[in-house]
N, C-alpha and C positions, 0 to 999 in steps of 0.2 A: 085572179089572185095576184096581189102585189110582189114584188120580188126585191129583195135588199141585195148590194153588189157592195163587198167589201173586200178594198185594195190596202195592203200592208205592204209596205216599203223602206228604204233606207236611200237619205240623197246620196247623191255620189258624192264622193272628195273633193272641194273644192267650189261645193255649190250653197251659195248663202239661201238661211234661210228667208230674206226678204225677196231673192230671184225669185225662188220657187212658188212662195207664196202669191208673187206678183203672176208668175202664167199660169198658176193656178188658176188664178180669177178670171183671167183673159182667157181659158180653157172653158170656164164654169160658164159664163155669160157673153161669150162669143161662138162656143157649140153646142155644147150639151141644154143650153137653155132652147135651143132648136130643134132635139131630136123629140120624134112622137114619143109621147109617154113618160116622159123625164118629169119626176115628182119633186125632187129637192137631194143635196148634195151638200154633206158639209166635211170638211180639212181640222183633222186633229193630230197632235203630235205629244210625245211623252219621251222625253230622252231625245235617244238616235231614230226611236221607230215612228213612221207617219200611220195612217191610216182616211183611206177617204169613203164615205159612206152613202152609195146614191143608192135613189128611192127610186126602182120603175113600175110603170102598171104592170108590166108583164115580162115574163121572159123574152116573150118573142121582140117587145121594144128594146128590152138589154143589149140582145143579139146583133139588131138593127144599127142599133147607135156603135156598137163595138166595130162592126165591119164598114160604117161610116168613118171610123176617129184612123181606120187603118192607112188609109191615105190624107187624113188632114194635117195640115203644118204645124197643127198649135199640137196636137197629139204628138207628136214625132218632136216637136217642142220641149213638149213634159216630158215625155220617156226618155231623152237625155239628160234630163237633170237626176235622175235616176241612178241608183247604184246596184250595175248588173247583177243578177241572177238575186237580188233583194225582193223582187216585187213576186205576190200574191192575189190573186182574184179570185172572189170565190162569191156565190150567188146562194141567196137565201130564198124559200117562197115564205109568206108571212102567213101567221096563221089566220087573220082576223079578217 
């Protein structure tokens, strides 16, 4: 079973949104394009609120890539452009 991982967030003060946008994409296809199971990943935004919506085959790859991103640069990268205690993660199984 597939699993949806959706991140809702808010940047921090003073973080444009071309930065973020920009290590977004250096996050999107410099890591997450590597870890097993990574289906697709897309960046939306409405106002103040973001949201990023990645597609795994399974739980256990979500898990895999999460405790991978806990020491990667580009991870610690994005989490700073971030505005504290804003962000959300929450894991879907899909039904189909």
């Amino acid at each position: 079973m597939a699993v949806v991982e959706t991140t809702t967030f808010r940047l921090a003060p003073g973080v444009s949104r071309d930065d973020f946008l920009a290590l977004d994409r250096h996050l999107q296809t410099e890591f997450l394009y590597h870890q097993p199971g990574f289906a697709r990943r897309t960046t939306a935004q409405r106002g103040t609120e973001w949201v990023v919506v990645t597609l795994w085959a399974s739980e256990a790859d979500a898990a895999k890539a999460e405790d991978a991103a806990a020491g990667d640069p580009l991870q610690t990268g994005f989490d700073a452009l971030l505005e504290p205690g804003s962000v959300d993660r929450r894991r879907y199984d899909t039904l189909d």
